[in-house]
C-alpha positions in Angstrom: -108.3 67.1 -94.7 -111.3 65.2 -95.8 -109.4 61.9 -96.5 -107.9 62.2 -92.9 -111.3 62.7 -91.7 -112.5 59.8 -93.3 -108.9 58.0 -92.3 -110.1 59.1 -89.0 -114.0 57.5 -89.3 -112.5 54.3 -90.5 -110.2 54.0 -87.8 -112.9 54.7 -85.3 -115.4 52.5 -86.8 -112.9 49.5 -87.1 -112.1 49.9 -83.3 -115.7 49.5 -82.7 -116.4 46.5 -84.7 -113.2 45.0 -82.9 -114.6 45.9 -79.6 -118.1 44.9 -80.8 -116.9 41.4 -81.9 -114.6 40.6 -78.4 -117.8 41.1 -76.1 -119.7 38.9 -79.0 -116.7 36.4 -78.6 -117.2 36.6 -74.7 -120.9 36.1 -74.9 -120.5 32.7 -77.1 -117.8 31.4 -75.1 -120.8 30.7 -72.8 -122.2 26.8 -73.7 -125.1 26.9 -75.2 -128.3 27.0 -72.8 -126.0 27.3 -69.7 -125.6 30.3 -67.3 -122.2 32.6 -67.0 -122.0 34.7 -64.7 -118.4 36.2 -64.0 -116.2 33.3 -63.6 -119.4 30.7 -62.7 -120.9 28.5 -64.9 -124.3 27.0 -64.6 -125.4 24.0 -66.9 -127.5 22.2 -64.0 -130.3 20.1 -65.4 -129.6 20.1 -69.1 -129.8 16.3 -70.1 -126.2 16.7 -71.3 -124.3 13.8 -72.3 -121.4 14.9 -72.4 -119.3 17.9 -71.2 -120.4 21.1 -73.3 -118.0 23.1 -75.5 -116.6 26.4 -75.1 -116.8 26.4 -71.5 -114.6 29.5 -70.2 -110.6 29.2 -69.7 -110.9 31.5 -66.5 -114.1 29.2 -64.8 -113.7 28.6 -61.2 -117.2 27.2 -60.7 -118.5 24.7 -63.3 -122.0 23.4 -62.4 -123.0 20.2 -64.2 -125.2 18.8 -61.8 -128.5 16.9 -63.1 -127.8 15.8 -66.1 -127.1 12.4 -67.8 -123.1 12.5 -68.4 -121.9 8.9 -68.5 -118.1 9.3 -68.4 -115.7 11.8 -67.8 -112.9 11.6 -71.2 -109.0 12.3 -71.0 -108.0 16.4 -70.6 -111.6 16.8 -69.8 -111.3 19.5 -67.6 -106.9 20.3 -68.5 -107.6 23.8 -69.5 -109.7 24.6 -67.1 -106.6 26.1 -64.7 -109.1 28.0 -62.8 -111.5 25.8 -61.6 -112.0 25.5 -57.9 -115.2 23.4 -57.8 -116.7 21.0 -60.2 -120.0 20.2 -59.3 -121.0 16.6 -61.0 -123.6 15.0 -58.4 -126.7 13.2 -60.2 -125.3 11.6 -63.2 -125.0 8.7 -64.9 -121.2 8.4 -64.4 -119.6 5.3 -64.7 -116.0 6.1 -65.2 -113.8 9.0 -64.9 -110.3 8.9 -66.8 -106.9 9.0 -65.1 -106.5 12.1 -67.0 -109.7 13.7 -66.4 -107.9 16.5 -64.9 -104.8 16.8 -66.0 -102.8 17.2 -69.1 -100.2 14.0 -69.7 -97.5 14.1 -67.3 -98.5 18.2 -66.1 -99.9 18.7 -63.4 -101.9 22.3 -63.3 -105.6 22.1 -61.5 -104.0 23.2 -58.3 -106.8 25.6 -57.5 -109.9 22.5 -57.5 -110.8 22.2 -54.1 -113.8 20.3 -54.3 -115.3 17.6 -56.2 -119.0 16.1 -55.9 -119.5 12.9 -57.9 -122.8 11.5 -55.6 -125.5 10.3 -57.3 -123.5 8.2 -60.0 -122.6 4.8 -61.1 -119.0 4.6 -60.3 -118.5 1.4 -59.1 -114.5 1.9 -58.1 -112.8 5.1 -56.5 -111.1 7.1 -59.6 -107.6 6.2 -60.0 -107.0 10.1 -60.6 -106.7 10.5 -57.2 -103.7 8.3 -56.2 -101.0 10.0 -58.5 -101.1 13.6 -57.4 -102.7 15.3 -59.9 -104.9 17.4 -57.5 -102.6 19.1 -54.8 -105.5 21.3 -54.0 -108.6 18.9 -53.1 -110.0 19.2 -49.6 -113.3 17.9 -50.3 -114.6 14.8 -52.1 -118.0 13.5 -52.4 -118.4 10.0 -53.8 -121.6 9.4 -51.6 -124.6 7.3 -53.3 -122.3 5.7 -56.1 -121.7 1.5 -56.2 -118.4 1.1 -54.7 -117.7 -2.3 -53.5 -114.5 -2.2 -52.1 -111.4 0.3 -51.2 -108.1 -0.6 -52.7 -104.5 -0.1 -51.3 -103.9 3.5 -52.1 -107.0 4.5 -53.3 -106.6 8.1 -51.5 -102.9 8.1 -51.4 -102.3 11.6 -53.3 -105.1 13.2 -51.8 -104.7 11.9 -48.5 -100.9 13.4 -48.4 -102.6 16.8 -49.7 -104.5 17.3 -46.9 -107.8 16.3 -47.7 -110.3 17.7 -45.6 -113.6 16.0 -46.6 -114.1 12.2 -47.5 -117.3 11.0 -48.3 -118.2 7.7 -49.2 -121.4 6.7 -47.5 -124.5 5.4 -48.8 -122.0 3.1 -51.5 -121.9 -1.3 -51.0 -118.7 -1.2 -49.9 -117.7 -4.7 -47.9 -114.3 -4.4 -48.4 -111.7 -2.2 -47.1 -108.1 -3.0 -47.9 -105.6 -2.0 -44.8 -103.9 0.1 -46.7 -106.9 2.2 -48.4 -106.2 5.1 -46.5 -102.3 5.0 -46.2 -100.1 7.9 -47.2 -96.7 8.9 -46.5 -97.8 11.7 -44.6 -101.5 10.1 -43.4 -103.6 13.7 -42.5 -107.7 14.1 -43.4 -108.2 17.0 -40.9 -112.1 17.1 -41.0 -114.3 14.1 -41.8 -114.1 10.5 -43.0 -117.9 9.4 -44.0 -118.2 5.6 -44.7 -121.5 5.1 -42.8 -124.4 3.2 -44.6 -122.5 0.6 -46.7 -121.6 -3.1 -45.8 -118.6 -3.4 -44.2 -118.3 -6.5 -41.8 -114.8 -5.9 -40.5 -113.9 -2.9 -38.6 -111.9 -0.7 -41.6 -107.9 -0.2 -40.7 -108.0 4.1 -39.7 -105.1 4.2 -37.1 -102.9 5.9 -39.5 -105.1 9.0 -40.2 -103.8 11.1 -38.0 -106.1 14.4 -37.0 -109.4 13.4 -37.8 -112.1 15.4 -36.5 -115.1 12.7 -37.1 -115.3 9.3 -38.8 -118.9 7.9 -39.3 -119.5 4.3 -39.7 -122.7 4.3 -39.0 -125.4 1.7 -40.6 -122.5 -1.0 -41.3 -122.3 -4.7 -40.3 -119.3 -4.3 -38.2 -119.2 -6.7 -35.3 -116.1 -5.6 -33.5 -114.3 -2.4 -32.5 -110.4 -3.9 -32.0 -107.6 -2.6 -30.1 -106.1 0.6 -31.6 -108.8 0.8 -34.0 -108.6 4.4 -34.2 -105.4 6.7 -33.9 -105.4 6.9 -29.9 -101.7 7.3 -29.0 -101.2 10.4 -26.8 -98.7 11.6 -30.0 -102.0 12.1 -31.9 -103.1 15.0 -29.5 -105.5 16.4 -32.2 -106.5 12.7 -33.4 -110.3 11.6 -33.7 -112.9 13.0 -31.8 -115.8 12.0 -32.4 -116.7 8.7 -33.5 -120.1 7.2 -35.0 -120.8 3.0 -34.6 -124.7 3.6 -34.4 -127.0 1.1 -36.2 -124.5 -2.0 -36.8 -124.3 -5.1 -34.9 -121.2 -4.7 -32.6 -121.0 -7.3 -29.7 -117.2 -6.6 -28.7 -115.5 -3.7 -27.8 -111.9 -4.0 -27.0 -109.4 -1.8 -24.3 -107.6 0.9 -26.3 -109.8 1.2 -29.3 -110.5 4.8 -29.0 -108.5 8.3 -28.2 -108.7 9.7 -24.8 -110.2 12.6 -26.0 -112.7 11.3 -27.8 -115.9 13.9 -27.1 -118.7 11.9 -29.0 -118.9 8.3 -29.0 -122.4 7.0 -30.4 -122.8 3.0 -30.0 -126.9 2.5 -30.0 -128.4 0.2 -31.6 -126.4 -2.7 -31.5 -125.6 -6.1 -29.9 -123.7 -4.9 -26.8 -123.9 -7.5 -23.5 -120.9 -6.6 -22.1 -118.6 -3.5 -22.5 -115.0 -2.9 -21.0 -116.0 -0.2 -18.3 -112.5 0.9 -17.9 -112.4 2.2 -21.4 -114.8 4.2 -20.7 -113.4 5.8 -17.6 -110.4 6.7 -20.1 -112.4 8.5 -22.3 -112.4 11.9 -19.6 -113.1 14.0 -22.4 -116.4 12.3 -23.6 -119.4 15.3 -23.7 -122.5 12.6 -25.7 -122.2 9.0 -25.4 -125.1 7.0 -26.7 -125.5 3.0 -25.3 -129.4 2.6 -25.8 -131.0 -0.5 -28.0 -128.3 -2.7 -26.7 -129.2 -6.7 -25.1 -127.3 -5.8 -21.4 -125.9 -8.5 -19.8 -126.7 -7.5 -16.5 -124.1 -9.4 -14.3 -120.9 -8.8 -12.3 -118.8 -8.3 -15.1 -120.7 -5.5 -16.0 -119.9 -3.3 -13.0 -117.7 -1.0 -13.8 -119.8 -0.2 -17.0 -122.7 0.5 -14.8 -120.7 2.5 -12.5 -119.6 4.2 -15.3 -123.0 5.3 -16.7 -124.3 6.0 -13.2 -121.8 8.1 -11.9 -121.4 9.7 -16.2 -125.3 10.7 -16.6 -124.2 14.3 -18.2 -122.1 12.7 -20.8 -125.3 10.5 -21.5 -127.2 12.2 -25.1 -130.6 13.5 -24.7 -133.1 11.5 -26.9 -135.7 14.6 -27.1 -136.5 17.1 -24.2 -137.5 14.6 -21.9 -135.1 12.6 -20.4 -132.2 9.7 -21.8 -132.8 6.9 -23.9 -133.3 3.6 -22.0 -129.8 1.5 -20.9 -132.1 -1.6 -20.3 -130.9 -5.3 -19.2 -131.6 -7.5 -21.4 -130.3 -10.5 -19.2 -130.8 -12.5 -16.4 -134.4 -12.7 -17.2 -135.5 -11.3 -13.4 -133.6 -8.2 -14.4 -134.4 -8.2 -18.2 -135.8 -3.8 -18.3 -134.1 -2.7 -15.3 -133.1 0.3 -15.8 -129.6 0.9 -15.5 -129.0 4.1 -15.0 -130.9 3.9 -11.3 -130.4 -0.1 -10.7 -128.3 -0.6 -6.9 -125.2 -2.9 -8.0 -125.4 -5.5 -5.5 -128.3 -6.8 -7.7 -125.9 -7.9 -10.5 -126.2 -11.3 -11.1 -123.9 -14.2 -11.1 -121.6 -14.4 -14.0 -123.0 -17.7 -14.6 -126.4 -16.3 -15.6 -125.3 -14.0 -18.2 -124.0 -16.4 -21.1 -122.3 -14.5 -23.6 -124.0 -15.1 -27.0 -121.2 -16.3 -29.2 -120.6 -19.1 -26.8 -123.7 -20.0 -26.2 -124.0 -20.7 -30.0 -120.7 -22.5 -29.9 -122.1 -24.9 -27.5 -125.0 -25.5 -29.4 -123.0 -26.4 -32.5 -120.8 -28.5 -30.5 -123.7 -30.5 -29.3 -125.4 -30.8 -32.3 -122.1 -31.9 -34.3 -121.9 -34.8 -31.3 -125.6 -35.8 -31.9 -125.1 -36.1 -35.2 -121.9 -38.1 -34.8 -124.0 -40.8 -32.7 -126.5 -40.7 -34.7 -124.1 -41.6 -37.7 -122.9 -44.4 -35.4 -126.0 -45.9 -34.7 -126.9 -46.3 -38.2 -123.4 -48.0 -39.0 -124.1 -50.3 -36.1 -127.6 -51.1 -37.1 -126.0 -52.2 -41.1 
């Protein structure tokens, strides 16, 4: 009886040193100085250099925010299978492998729904996500890196996904290849944020079908084409609101945006002339902005002032008290008329609201001439 007793102790004490030791193991699987708690894991502002070890199999949240990572190595996050948000903003990274996120060739993060990689150094767009390797992302936040430019395909997997949130602003991109944002099934159904960078030529968006916003605010764009946006009445749920603030826009064509576009913001830029019939499509407009724009104040503008006379509600509110000023800028005798109450029949003459561009191209034509005589004169005087 006594050695079944102490059969009986031993037993018990062993399953207590078992149990014991699992919770210890569960304790250590925690990186060192970071936070666990259930499936969340907190290393924010660490000065890690590199991904710690023994991060949980059964994360969902891994916070590595504010720290000094450079690079993000092969199967860095492959066993991770849990992991729904990776939160890397305020780095130092430069480069993230193709297979960051993926064992070779499998395919198994299908729960990470969000990625923040603002605040880095990348100078490209990670080539992990044109091959599919995240079916899951809906947000992605590349904002304040040093992008230059947008390759063909650059969002091609995530794009087809169904990516929900694309942020890129605050980056130097100039360049936007036409087929940046192509995808065999073309669908971001929230946001597309490339506002504050440096692109000159209006970016090719007409094949993202159901976007909610696209912001390109703070750019160098100096014209809004036809069909520059999805606006084709099969694209019922297609862009609705659309931000060109703070660039330096002088044309505007027919049929660049969606009839039912709600929020259209174009202050701040070099506007003379603007197709008023465009407008007058847009019967679903709620905030238009037009302020900080040189008005050419002549026929031609009509139906654009009709428009914005006869439209005040859709006009935005600057603060409490009253619109922002829609000012001419030309003829000179009109130059801070107010638009909004100006009578029509004091439109000028066509004659006496020279359209910028042309003027310039005159100018350079002459000068060329002058110094073409000039260059004769001195011939003729040898």
């Amino acid at each position: 009886m006594a050695a079944v007793t102490s059969f009986g102790k031993t037993t018990v004490l062993t399953a207590i040193f078992l149990i014991w030791t699992s919770t210890l193991a569960v304790v250590e699987a925690c990186p060192t100085q970071c936070a666990c708690a259930d499936t969340t894991v907190n290393c924010t502002n660490l000065q890690l250099f590199s991904l710690p070890a023994n991060i949980p199999a059964d994360t969902t949240v891994l916070d590595l925010s504010y720290n000094n990572i450079s690079s993000l190595l092969p199967d860095a996050f492959s066993t991770l299978l849990s992991l729904t948000t990776v939160d890397l903003q305020h780095n130092n990274i430069s480069a993230v492998n193709e297979t960051a996120f993926y064992r070779a060739n499998v395919f198994t993060l299908s729960s990470l729904h969000t990625i923040d990689l603002s605040y880095n150094v990348l100078t490209s767009v990670p080539a992990v996500l044109q091959d599919g390797s995240l079916p899951g992302l809906l947000n992605l936040n590349l904002q304040h890196n040093r992008i230059t430019s947008i390759s063909a395909n650059a969002f091609f997997a995530v794009i087809n996904n169904g990516l929900l949130s694309l942020d890129l602003s605050n980056n130097m991109i100039e360049e936007v290849h036409l087929e940046a944002f192509r995808g065999t099934a073309p669908v971001i159904n929230g946001t597309l944020d490339l506002s504050f960078n440096k692109i000159k030529t209006f970016p090719v968006l007409s094949t993202l079908n159901s976007v909610i916003t696209v912001n390109l605010e703070g750019n160098q764009i100096t014209e809004v084409p036809e069909h520059a946006l999805p606006n084709y009445e099969a694209f019922p749920f297609s862009v609705s609101h659309v931000y060109l603030q703070n660039n330096s826009i002088r044309l505007v064509h027919n049929n660049s945006f969606h009839p039912d576009t709600k929020v259209l913001y174009l202050h701040n830029n070099e506007l003379r002339d603007f197709p008023g019939f465009e407008l007058w499509r847009l019967t679903q407009l709620e905030n238009l902005t037009l302020n900080d724009n040189p008005w050419g104040c002549c026929n031609d503008l009509l139906e654009f002032v009709l428009y914005v006379q006869n439209n005040t509600h859709r006009l935005a509110f600057v603060n409490d008290t009253g619109f922002a000023d829609v000012e001419c800028m030309d003829p000179l005798d009109l130059r801070g008329t107010d638009i909004l109450s100006m009578n029509t029949s004091h439109l000028a003459e066509d004659d006496f609201c020279p359209v910028a561009t042309a003027v310039a191209f005159r100018c350079d034509l002459l000068m060329t001439v002058v110094c073409l005589i000039l260059a004769i004169l001195k011939i003729t005087e040898k």
